[in-house]
Backbone as a printed PyTorch tensor [residue, N CA C, xyz], in Angstrom:
tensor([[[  5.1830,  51.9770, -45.3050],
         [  4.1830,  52.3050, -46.3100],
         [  2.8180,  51.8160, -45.8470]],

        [[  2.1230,  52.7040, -45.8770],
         [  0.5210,  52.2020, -45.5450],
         [ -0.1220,  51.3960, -46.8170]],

        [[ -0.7000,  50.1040, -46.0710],
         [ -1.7050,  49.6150, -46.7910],
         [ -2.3730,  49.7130, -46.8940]],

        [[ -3.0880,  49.6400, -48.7690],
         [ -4.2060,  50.2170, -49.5370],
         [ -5.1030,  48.6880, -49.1840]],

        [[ -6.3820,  49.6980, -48.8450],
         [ -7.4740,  48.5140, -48.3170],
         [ -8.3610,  48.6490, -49.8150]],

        [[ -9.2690,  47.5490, -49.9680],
         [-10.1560,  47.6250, -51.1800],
         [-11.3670,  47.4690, -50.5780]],

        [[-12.2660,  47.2680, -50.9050],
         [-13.7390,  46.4750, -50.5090],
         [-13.3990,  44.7800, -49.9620]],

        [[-12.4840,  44.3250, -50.7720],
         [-12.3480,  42.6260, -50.8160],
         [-11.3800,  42.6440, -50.0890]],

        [[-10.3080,  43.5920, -49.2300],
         [ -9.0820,  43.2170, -48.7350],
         [ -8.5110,  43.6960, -49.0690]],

        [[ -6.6470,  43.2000, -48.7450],
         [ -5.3260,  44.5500, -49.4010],
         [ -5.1830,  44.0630, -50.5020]],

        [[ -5.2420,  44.9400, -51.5010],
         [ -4.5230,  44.7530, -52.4480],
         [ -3.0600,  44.2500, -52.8980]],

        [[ -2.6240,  44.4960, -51.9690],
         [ -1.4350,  44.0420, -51.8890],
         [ -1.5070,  42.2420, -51.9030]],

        [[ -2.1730,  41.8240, -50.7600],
         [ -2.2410,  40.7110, -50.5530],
         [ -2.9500,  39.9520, -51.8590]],

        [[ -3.7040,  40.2190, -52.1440],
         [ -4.6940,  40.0090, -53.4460],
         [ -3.9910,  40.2090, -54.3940]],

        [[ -3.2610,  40.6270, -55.3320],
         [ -2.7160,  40.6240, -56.0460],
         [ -1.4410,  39.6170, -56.1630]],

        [[ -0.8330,  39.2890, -55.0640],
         [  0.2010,  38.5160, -55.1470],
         [ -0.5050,  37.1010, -55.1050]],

        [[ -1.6310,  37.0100, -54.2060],
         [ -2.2460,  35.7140, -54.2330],
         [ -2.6940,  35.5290, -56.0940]],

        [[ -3.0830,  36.1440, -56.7820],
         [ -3.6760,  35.9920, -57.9730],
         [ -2.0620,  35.8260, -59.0500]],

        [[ -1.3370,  36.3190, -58.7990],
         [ -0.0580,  36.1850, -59.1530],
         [  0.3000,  34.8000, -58.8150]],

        [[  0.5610,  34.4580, -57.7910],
         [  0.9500,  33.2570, -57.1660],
         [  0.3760,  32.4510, -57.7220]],

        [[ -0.8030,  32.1840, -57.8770],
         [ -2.1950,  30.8900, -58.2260],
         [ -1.6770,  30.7190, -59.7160]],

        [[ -1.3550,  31.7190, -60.2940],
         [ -0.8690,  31.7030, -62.1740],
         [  0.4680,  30.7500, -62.1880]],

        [[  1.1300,  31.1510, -61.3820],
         [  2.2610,  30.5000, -61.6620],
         [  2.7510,  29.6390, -61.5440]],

        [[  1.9630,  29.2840, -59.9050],
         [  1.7680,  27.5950, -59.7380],
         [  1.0390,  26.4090, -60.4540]],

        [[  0.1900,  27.1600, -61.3740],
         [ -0.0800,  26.8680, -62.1090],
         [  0.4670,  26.5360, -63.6380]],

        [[  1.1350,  27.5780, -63.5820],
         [  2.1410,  27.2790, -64.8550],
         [  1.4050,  27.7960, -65.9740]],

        [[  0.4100,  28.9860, -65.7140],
         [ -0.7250,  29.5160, -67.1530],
         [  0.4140,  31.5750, -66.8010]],

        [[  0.3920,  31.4540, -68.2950],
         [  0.5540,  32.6870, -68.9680],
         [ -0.5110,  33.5430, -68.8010]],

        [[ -0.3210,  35.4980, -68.4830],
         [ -1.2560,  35.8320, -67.6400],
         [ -2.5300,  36.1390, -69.0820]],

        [[ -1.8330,  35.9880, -70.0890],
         [ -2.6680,  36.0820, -71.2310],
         [ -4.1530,  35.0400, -71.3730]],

        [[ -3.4570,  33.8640, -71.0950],
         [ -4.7080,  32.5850, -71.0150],
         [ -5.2360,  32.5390, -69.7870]],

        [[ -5.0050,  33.0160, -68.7450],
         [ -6.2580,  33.3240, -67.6130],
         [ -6.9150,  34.4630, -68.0550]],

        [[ -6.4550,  35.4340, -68.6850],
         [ -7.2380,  36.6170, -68.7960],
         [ -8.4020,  36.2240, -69.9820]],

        [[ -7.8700,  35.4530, -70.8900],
         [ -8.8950,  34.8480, -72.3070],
         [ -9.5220,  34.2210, -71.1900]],

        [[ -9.1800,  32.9310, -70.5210],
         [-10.1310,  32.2900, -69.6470],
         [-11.3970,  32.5020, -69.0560]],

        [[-11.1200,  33.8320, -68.1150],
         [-12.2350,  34.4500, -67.3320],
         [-12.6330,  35.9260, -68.3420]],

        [[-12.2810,  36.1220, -69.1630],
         [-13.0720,  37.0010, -70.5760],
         [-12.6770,  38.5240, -69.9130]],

        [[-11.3120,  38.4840, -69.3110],
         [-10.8230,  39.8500, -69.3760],
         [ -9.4000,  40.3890, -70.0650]],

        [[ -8.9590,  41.1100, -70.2570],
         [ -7.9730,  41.5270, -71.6590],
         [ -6.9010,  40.9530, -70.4380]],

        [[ -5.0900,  41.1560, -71.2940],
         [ -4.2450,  40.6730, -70.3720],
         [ -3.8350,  42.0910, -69.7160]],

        [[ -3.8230,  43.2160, -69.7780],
         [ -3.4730,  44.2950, -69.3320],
         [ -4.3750,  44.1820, -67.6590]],

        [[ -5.3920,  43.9220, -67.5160],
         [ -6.6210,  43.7460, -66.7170],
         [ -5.5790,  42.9010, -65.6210]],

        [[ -5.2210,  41.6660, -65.9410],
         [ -4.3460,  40.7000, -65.1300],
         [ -3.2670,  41.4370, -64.7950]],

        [[ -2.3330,  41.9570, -66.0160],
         [ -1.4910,  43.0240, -65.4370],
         [ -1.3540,  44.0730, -64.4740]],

        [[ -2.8280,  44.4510, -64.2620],
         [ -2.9580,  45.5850, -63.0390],
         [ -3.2950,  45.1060, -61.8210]],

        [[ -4.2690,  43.6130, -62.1230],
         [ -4.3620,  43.1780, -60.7750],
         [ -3.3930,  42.6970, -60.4760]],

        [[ -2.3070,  41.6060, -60.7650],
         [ -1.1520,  41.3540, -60.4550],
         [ -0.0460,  42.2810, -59.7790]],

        [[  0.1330,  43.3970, -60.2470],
         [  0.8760,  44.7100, -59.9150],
         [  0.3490,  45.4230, -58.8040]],

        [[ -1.5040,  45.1520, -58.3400],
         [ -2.0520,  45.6690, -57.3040],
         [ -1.8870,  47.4390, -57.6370]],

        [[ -2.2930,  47.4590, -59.3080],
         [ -3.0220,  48.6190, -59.4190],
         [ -4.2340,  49.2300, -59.9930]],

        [[ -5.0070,  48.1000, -59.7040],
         [ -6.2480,  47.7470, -59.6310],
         [ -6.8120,  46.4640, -58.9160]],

        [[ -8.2080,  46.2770, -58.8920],
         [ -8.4480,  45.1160, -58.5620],
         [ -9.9110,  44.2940, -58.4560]],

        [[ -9.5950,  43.3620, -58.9300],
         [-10.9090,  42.6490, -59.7930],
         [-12.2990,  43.0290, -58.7860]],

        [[-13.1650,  42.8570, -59.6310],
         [-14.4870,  42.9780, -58.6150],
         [-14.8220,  41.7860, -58.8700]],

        [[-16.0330,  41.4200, -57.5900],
         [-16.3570,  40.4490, -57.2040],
         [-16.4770,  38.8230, -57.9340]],

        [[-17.6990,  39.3600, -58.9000],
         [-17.5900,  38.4650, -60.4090],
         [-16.4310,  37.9110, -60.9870]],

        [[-15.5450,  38.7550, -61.0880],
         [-14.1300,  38.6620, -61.5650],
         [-13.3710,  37.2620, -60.8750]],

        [[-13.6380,  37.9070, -59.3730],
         [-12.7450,  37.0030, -58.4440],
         [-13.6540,  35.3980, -58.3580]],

        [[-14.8480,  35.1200, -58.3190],
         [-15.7060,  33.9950, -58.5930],
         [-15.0400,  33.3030, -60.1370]],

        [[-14.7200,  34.2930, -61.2430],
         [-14.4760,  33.6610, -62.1350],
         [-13.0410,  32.7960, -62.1090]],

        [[-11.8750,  33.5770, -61.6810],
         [-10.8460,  33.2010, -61.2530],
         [-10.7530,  32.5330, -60.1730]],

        [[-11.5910,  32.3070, -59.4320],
         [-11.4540,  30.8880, -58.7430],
         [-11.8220,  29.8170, -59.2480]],

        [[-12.5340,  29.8430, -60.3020],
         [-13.4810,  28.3550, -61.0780],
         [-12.5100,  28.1480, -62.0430]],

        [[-11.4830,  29.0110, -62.4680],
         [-10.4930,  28.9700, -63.6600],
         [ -9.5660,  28.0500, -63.2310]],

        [[ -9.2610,  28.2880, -61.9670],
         [ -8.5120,  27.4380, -60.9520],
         [ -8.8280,  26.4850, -60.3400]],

        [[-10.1040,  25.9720, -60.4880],
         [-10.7970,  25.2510, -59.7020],
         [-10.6560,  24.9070, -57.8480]],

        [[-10.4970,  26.4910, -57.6140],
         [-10.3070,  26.8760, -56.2010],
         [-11.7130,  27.6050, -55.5000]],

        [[-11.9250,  27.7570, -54.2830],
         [-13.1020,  27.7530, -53.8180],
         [-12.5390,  29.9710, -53.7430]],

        [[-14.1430,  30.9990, -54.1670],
         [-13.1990,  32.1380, -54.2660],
         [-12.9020,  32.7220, -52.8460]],

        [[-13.0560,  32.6690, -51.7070],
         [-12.7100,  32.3470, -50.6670],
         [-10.6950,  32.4260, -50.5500]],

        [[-10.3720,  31.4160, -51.1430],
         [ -8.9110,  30.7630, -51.3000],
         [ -8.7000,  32.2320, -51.9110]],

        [[ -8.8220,  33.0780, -52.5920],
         [ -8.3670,  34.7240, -53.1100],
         [ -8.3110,  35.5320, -52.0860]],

        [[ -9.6250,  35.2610, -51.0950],
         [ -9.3970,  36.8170, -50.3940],
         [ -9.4240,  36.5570, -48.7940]],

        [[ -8.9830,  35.1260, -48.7120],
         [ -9.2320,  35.1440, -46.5970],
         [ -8.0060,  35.0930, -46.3010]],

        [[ -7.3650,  36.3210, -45.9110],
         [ -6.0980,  36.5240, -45.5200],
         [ -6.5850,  36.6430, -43.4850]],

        [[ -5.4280,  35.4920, -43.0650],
         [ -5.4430,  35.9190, -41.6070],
         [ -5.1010,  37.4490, -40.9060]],

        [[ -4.5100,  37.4710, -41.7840],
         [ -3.9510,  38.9890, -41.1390],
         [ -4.6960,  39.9500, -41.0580]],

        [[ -5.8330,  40.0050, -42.4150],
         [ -6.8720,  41.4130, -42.2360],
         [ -7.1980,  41.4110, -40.9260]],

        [[ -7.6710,  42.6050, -40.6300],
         [ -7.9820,  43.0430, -39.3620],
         [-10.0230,  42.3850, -39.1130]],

        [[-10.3640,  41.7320, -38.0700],
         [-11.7700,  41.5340, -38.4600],
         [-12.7140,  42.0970, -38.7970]],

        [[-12.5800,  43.5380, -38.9510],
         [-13.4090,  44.7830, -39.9490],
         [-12.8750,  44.3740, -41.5220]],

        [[-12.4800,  43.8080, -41.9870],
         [-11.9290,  43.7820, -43.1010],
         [-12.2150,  42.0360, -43.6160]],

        [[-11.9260,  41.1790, -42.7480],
         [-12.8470,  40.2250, -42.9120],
         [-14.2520,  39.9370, -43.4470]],

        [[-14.6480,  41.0790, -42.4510],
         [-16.1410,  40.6160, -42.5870],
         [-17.1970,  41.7490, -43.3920]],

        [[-15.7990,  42.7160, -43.9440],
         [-15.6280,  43.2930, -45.4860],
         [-16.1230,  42.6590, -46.4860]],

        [[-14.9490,  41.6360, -46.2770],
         [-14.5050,  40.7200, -47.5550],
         [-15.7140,  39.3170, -47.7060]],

        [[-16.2830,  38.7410, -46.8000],
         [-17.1290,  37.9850, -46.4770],
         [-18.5350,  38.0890, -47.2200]],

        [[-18.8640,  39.7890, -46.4260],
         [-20.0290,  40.2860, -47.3300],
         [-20.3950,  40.3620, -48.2850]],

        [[-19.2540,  40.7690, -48.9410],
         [-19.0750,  41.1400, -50.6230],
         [-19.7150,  39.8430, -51.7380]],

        [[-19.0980,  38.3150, -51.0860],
         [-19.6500,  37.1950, -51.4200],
         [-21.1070,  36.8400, -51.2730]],

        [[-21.7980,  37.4200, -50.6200],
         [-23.3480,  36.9720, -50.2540],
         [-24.1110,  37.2190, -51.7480]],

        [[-23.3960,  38.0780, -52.4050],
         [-23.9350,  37.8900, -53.8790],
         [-23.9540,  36.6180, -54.4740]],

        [[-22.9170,  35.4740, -53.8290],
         [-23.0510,  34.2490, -54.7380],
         [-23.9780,  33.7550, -53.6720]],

        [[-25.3630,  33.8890, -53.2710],
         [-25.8090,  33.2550, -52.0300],
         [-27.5120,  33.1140, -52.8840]],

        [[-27.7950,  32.1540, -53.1940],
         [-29.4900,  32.5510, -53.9200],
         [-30.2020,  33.2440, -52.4160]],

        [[-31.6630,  34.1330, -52.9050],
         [-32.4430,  34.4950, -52.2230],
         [-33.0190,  34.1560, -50.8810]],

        [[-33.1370,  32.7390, -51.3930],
         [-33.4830,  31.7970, -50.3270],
         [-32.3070,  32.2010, -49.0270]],

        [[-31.1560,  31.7320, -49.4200],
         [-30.2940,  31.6150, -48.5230],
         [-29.6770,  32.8650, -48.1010]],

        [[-29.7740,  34.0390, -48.5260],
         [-29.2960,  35.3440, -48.0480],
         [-30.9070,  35.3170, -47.0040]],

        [[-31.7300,  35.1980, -47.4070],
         [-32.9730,  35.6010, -46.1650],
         [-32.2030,  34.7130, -45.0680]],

        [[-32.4650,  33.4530, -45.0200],
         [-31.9490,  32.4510, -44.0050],
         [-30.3820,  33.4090, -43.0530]],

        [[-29.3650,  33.5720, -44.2990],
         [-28.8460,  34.4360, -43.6340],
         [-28.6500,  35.4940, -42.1190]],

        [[-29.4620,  36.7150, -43.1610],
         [-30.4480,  37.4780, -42.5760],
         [-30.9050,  37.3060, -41.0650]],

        [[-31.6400,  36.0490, -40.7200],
         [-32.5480,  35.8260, -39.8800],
         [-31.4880,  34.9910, -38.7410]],

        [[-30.7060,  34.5720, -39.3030],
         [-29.2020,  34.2140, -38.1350],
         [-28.6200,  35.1620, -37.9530]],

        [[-27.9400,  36.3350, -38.5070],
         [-27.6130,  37.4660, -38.1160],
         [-28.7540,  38.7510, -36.6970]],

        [[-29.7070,  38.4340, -37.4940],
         [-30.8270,  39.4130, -36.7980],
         [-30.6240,  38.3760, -35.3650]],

        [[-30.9160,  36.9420, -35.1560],
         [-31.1180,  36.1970, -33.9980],
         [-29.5960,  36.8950, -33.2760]],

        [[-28.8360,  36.6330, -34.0630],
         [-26.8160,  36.7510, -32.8400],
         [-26.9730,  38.0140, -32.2860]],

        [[-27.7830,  39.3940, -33.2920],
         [-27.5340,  40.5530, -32.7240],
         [-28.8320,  40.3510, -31.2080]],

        [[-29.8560,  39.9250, -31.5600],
         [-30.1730,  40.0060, -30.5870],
         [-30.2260,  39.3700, -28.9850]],

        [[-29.1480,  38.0770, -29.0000],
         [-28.6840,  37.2320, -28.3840],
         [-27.7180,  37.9340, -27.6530]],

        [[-27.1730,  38.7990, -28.3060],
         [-26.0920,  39.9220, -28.0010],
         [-26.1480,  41.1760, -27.2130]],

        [[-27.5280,  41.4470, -27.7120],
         [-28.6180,  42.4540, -26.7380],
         [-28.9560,  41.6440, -25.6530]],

        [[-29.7210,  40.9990, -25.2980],
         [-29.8140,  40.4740, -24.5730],
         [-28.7480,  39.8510, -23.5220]],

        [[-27.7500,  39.3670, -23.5240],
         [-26.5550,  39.0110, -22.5080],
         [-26.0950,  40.7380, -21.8760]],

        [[-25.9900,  41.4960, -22.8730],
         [-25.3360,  43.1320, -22.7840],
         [-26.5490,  43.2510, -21.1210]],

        [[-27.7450,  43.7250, -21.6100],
         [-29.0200,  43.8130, -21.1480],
         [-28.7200,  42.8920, -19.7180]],

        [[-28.4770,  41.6210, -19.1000],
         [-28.3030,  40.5770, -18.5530],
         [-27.1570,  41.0900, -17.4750]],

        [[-26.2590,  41.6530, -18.4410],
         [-24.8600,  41.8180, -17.4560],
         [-25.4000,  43.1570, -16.5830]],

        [[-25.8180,  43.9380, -17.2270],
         [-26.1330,  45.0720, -16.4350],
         [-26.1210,  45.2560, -15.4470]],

        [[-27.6290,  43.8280, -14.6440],
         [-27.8930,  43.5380, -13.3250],
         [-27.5000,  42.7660, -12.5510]],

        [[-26.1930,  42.2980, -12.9990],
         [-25.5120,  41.4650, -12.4180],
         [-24.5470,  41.5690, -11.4580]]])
């Protein structure tokens, strides 16, 4: 069976992790769903991986848990296109300040990157 990719990762994987975190917990999927202010049917679909929370969602359910939201969606296995999927998606919890800063380390690697490419050429 092929795996269904999301924006944040497999669903598959994501859903059982959010499953898992409930139970080790020992909370009914009703009082996480009151918790983070979504109905229990909502938990029901993400759990089942037939749906799946957006971003906000997943920030909320990690603070419910007092888990970093990270601990939801860094599966080793994604492929590193899917990583750095899932990575991105978080820069929303990043203030202004620090998405520019960002930004300006990304722009430096790509061009550090150009440059060695550029380097090997004449070598």
């Amino acid at each position: 069976m092929k795996e269904k990719y999301s924006s944040i990762g497999s669903l598959h994987m994501i859903n059982e992790k959010i499953r898992k975190m409930r139970i080790e917990r020992g909370f009914k999927q009703e009082e996480v769903a009151k918790g983070i202010g979504v109905t229990p049917q909502t938990m029901m679909k993400w759990e089942q991986g037939k749906s799946e929370p957006k971003v906000s969602q997943l920030i909320k359910l990690a603070k419910f848990y007092g888990e970093k939201t990270i601990t939801l969606i860094d599966e080793p296995e994604l492929a590193l296109h899917d990583k750095m999927k899932a990575k991105l998606n978080l820069i929303e919890q990043l203030t202004d300040d620090e998405q520019k800063i960002l930004l300006e380390v990304l722009e430096a690697m790509v061009l550090k990157s150009q440059q060695r490419k550029i380097k090997e050429q004449f070598e």
